[in-house]
C-alpha positions in Angstrom: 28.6 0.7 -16.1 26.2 -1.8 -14.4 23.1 -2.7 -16.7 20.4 -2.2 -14.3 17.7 -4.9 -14.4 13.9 -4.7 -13.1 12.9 -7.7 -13.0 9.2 -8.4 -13.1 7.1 -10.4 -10.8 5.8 -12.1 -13.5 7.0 -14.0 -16.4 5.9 -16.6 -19.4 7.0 -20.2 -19.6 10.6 -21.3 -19.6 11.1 -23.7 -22.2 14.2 -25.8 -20.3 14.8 -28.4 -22.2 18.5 -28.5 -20.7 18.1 -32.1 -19.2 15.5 -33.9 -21.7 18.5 -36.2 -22.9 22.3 -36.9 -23.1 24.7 -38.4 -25.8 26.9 -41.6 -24.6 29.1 -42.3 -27.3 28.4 -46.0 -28.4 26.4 -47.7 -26.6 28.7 -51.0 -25.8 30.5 -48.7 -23.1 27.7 -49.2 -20.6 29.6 -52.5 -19.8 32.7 -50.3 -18.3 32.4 -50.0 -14.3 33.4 -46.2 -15.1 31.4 -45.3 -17.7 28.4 -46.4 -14.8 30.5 -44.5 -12.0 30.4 -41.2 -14.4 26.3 -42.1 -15.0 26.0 -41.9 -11.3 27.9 -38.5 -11.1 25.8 -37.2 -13.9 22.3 -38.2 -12.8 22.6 -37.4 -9.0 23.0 -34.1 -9.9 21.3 -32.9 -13.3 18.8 -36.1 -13.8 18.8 -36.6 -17.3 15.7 -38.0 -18.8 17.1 -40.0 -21.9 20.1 -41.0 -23.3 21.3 -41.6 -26.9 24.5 -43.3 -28.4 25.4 -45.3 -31.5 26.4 -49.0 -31.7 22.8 -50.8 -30.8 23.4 -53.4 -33.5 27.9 -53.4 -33.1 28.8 -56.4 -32.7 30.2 -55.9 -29.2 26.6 -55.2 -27.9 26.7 -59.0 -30.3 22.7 -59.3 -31.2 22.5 -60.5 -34.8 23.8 -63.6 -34.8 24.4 -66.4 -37.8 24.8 -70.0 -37.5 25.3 -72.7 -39.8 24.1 -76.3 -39.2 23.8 -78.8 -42.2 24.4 -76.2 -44.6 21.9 -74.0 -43.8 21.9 -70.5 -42.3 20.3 -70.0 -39.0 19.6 -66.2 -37.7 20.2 -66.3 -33.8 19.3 -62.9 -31.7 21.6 -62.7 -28.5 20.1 -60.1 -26.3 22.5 -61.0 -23.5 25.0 -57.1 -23.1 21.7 -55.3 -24.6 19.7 -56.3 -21.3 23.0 -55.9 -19.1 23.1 -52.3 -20.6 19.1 -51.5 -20.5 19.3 -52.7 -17.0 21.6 -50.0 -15.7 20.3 -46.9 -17.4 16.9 -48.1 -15.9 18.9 -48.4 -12.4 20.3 -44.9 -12.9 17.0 -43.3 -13.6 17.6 -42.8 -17.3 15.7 -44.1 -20.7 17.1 -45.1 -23.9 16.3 -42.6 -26.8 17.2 -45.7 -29.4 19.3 -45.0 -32.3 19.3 -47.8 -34.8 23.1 -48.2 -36.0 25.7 -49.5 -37.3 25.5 -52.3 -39.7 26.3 -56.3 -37.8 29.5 -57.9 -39.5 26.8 -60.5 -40.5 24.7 -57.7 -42.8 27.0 -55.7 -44.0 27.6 -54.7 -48.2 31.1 -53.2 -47.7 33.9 -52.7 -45.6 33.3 -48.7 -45.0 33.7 -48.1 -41.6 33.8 -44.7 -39.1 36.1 -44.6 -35.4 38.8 -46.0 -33.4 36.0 -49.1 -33.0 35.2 -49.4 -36.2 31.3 -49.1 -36.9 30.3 -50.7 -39.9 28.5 -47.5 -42.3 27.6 -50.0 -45.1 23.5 -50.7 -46.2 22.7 -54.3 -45.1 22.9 -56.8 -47.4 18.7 -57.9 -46.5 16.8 -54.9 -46.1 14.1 -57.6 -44.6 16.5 -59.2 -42.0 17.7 -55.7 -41.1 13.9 -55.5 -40.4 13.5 -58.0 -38.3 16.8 -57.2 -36.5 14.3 -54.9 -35.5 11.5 -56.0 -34.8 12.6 -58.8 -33.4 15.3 -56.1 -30.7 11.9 -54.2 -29.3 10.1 -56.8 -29.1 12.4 -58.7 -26.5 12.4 -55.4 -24.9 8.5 -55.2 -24.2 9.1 -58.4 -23.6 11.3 -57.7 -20.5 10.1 -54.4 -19.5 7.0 -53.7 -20.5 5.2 -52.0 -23.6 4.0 -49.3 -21.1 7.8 -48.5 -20.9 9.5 -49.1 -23.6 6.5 -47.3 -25.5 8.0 -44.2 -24.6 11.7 -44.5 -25.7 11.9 -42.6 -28.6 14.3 -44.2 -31.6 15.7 -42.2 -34.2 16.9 -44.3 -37.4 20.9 -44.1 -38.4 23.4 -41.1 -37.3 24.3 -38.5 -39.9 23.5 -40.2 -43.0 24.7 -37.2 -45.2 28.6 -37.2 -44.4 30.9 -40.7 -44.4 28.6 -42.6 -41.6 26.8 -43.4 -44.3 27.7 -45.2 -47.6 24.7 -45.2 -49.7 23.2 -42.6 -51.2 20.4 -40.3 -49.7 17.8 -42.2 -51.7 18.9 -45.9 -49.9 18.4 -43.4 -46.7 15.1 -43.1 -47.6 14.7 -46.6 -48.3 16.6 -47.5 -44.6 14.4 -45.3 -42.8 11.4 -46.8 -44.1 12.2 -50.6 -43.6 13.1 -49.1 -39.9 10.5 -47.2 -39.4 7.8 -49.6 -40.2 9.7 -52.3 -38.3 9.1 -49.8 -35.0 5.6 -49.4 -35.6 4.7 -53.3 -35.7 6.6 -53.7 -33.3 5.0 -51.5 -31.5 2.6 -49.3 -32.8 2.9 -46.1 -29.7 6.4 -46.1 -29.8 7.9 -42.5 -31.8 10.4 -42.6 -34.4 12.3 -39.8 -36.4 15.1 -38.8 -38.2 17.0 -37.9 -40.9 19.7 -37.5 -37.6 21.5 -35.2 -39.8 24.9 -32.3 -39.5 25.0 -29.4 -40.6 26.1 -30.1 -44.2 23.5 -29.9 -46.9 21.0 -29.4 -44.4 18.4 -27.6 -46.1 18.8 -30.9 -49.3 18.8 -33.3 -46.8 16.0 -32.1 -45.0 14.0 -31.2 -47.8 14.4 -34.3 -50.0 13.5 -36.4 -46.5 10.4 -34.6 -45.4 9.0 -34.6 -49.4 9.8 -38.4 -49.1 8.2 -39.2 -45.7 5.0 -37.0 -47.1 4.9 -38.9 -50.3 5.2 -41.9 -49.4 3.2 -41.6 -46.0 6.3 -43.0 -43.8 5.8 -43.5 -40.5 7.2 -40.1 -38.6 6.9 -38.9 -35.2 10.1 -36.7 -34.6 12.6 -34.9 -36.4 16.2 -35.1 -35.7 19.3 -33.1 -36.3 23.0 -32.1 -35.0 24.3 -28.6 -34.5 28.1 -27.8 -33.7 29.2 -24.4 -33.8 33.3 -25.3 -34.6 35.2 -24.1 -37.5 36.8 -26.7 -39.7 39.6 -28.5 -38.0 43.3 -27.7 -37.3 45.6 -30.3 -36.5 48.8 -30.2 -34.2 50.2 -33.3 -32.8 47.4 -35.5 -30.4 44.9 -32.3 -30.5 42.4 -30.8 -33.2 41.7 -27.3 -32.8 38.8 -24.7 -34.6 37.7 -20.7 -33.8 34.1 -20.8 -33.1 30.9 -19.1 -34.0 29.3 -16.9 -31.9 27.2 -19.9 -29.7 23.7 -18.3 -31.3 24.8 -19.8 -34.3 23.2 -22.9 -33.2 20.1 -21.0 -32.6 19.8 -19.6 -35.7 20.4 -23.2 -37.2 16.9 -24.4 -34.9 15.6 -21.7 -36.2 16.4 -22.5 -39.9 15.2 -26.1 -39.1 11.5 -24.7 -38.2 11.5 -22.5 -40.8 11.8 -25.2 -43.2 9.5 -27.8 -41.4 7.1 -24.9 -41.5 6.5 -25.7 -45.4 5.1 -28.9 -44.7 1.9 -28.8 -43.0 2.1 -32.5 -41.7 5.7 -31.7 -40.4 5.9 -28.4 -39.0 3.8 -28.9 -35.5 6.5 -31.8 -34.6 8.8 -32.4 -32.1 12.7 -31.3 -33.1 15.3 -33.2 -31.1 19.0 -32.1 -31.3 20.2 -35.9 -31.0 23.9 -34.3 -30.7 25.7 -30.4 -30.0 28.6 -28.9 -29.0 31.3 -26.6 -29.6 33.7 -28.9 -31.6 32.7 -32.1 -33.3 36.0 -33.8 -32.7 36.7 -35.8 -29.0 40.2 -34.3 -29.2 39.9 -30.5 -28.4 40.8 -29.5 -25.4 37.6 -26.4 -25.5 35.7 -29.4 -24.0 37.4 -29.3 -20.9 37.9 -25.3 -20.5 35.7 -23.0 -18.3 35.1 -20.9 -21.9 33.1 -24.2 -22.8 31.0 -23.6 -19.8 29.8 -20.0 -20.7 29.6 -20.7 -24.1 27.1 -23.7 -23.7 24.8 -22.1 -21.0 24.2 -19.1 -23.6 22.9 -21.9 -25.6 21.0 -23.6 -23.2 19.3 -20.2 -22.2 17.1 -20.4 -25.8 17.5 -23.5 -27.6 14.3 -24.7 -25.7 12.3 -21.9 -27.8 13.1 -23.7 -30.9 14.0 -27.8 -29.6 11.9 -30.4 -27.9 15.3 -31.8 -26.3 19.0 -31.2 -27.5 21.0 -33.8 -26.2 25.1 -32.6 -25.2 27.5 -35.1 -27.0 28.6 -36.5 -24.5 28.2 -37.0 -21.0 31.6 -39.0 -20.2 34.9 -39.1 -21.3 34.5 -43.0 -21.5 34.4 -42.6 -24.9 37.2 -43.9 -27.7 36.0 -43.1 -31.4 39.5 -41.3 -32.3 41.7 -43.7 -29.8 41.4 -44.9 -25.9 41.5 -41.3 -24.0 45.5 -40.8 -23.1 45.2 -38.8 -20.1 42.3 -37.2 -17.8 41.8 -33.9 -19.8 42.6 -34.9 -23.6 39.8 -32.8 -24.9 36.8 -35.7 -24.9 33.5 -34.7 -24.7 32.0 -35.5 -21.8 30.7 -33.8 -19.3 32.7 -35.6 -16.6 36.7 -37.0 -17.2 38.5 -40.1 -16.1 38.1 -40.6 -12.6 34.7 -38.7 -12.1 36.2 -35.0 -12.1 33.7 -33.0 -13.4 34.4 -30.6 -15.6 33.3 -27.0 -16.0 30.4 -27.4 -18.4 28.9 -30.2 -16.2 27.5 -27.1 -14.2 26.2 -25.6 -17.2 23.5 -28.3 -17.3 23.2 -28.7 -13.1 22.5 -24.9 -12.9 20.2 -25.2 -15.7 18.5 -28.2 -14.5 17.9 -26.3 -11.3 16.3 -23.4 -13.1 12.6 -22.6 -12.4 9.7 -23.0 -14.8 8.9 -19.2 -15.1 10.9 -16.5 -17.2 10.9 -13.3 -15.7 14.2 -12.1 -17.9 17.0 -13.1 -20.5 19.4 -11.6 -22.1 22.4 -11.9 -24.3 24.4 -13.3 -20.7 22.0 -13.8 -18.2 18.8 -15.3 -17.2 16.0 -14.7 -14.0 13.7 -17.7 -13.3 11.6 -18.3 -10.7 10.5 -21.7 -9.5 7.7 -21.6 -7.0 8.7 -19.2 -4.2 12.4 -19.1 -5.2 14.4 -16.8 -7.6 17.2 -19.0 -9.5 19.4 -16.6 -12.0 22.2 -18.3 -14.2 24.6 -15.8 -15.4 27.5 -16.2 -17.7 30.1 -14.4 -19.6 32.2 -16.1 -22.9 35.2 -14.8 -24.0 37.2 -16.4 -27.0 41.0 -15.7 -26.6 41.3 -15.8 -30.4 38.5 -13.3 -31.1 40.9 -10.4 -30.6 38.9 -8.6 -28.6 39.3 -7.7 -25.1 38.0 -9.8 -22.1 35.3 -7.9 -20.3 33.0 -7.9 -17.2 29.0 -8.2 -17.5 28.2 -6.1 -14.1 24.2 -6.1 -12.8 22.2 -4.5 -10.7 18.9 -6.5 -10.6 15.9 -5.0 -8.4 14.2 -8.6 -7.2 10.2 -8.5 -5.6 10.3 -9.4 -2.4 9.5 -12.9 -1.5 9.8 -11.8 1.9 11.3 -9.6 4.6 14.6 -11.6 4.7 16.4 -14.2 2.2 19.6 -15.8 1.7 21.3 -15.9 -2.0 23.5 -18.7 -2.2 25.7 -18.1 -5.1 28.1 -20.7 -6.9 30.7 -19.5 -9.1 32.8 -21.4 -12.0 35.5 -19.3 -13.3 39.7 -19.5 -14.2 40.0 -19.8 -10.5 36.9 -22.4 -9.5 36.0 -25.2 -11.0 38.7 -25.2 -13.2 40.7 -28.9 -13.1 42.3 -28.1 -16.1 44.0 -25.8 -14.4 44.7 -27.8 -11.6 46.0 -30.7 -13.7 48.6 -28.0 -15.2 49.8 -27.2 -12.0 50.0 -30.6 -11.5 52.8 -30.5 -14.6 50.0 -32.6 -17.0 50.6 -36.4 -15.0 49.2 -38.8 -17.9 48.5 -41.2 -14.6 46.9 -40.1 -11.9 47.6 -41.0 -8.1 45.0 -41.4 -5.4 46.4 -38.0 -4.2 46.4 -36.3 -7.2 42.7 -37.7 -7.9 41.8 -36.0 -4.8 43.1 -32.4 -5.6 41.3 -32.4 -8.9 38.4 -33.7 -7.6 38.2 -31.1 -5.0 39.3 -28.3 -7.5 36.4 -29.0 -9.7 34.0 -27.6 -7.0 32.8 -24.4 -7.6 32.9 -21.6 -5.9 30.1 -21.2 -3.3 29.1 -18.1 -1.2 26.2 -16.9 1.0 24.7 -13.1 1.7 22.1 -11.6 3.5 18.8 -10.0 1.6 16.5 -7.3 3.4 13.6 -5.8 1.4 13.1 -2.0 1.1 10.1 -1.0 -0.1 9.1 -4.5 -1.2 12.1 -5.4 -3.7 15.7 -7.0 -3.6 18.6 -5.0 -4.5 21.5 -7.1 -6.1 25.0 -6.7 -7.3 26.6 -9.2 -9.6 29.3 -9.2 -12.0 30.4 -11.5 -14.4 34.1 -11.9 -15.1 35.6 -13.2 -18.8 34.4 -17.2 -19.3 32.5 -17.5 -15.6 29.2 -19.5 -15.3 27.5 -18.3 -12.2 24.1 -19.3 -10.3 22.4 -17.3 -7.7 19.2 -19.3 -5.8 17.4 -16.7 -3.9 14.7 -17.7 -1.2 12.8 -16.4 1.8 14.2 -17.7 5.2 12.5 -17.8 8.5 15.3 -15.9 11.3 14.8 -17.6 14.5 18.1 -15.4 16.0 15.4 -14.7 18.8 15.1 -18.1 19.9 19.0 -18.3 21.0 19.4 -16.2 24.1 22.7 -14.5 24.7 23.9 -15.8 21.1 26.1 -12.5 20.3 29.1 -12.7 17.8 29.2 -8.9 17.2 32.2 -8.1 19.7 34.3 -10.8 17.7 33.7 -10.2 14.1 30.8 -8.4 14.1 28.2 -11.3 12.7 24.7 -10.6 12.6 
């Protein structure tokens, strides 16, 4: 039976924070010709605000720099990839939100490192030249672009310090983030920084034990930072890692957990929370990321998350990405948003529908949400179904009564499903190539449009009457607006006695 839905006229605020910010991977990668043809996919249609990835100070961005000359040590800053890098996110209409990590060969303690590319984990060996590492980084970039600008890039200090990307202790944390975080503020006293940047293990310790230590102390702290994943510890079979999932609220209930405890500490609680990474799986190797279930699963999430976040950041938005190996074929279960060769993938929507979404919430529910956005309905519905759960697939079936925005409107609706959207599927059909050619590029580029269809609206008595029905793992949009029908204005235009067009 269809859930009938009366949707109000009026609504409250949509917190959409869908588009605030998008992970990268490390940050090196900018200096692929792909990874910028993806960036130009992703930010024609969704316009990301910031974006986040590791490997700042890696030495293949190659700042820090040491040089002997008669047997002295010289410290030598080489800014030459960094600006190359800056330069075209700025082109493509998207900040950096900094992350300061991993250790340079030149500062390192240990030999502890994490991916395919081998980030250096270890604390540096001069807490005061990892300072002016620095320092010294933002202020060649107010140097170049402007305090005004890079005053607003936020920068969060180390990624997941409480699992192996870190090798000290939570206490030389504290002590990292400090050095850091007072390096940021003289070099530039308006520019926000946060942390602790932490998963989901030991969250409330971690979180706890930083706050207390920011508060004691008086550390400087503008944001705090976290990662949510809702996957099941790993299974491995062959080149793929697979999990079951949590029900996608699981996440909210983590944001909610977060504010609960920033809540105890009255100098915390008011401040932003960025979600510097999520997803379904942690791992770049599961093939969820590329499915149309990943697509319903993540808009459910993006439908409340901005209730609880200031920005949550999907990790990642391109498959130009190589922490567990060089990707082996066009769907191998990466992260991002968009594959090889600029196919999008199903959950790309997720984030273009919801960065289409109007400022206004007239309804939500457990699969479906009605915005408005000036004199224009937008309604993002979706539908998850996990074929592990053991439960049945099922349909989610409307009827939503709409106020008129006018006599007559036209409801575009675009549809992602098994059958639309779906490149995975293509690429099957395709019998899995692990090289594509131009052809084959072609037919999954075209298969990764969505579905899109037009219909007619008349008022009756002042409201819209629509049908819609969501089938197992679809992602759906419907953008509803008033149109003005000049039919008048073309005499003897009459497609009736063909196929009776009105």
């Amino acid at each position: 039976m269809a859930k009938k839905v009366a949707v109000p006229s009026e609504g409250k605020p949509f917190k959409n924070n869908a588009a605030y910010c998008v992970g990268t991977g490390r940050m090196g990668l900018a200096l692929q010709k792909e990874y910028l043809e993806h960036l130009e996919v992703v930010q024609k249609a969704i316009h990301f605000r910031y974006i986040r990835g590791h490997g700042l100070f890696c030495d293949d961005v190659g700042i820090y720099r040491e040089e002997e000359m008669d047997g002295k040590t010289y410290t030598f800053y080489n800014f030459t990839y960094l600006d190359r890098i800056i330069d075209s996110y700025l082109e493509n209409g998207i900040r950096p939100f900094l992350e300061l990590g991993f250790m340079p060969e030149k500062l390192k303690t240990g030999e502890q490192t994490v991916f395919y590319w081998k980030g250096n984990v270890t604390p540096p060996s001069s807490y005061e030249k990892w300072a002016d590492l620095i320092f010294a980084t933002i202020r060649h970039l107010i140097d170049r672009y402007g305090e005004e600008e890079v005053a607003i890039w936020p920068v969060e200090v180390w990624n997941e310090p409480n699992i192996p990307f870190w090798a000290g202790s939570m206490e030389e944390y504290f002590k990292l983030y400090d050095y850091s975080a007072k390096a940021v503020k003289k070099a530039c006293p308006k520019m926000k920084v946060g942390g602790p940047a932490i998963c989901g293990v030991e969250t409330e310790k971690w979180l706890r034990g930083f706050f207390e230590h920011c508060v004691n102390n008086d550390s400087p702290l503008d944001f705090i930072t976290r990662h949510c994943y809702t996957g099941s510890p790993t299974t491995k079979r062959g080149h793929y890692i697979y999990h079951t999932f949590a029900e996608p609220t699981r996440m909210i209930e983590e944001l909610k957990e977060t504010r609960s405890i920033m809540a105890d500490y009255p100098k915390i609680a008011d401040m932003p929370l960025h979600i510097t990474e999520f997803n379904s799986s942690y791992v770049p190797i599961c093939p969820v990321h590329d499915t149309v279930f990943n697509a319903a699963y993540i808009a459910r999430i993006l439908s409340e998350a901005g209730e609880y976040a200031d920005s949550y950041s999907y990790w990642t938005f391109s498959d130009v990405f190589e922490e567990m190996d060089v990707p082996k074929s066009v769907f191998h279960g990466g992260f991002g948003l968009v594959a090889m060769n600029s196919i999008k993938k199903p959950t790309f929507y997720a984030f273009e529908f919801f960065s289409k979404a109007g400022d206004e919430l007239l309804y939500r529910d457990e699969h479906l949400i009605a915005t408005k956005k000036g004199n224009k309905y937008v309604i993002i519905g979706w539908n998850w179904h996990d074929t592990h759960s053991g439960k049945a697939p099922s349909e989610e079936n409307y009827e939503l009564s709409l106020p008129s925005l006018g006599e007559r409107a036209i409801m575009v609706k675009k549809e992602v499903s098994e059958l639309h959207a779906n490149p995975l599927q293509a690429w099957s059909n395709l019998g899995k190539p692990r090289s594509l050619n131009k052809e084959q590029i072609e037919i999954l580029k075209a298969s990764a449009e969505p579905l899109q269809t037009t219909e007619a609206l008349h008022e009756t008595n002042g409201i819209y009457e629509v049908s819609l029905d969501i089938p197992s793992n679809c992602l759906c949009m419907l953008e509803i607006m008033p149109v003005k029908d000049e039919t008048d204005t073309y005499l003897g235009f009459d497609l009736n006695e063909f196929y009776g067009m009105k």
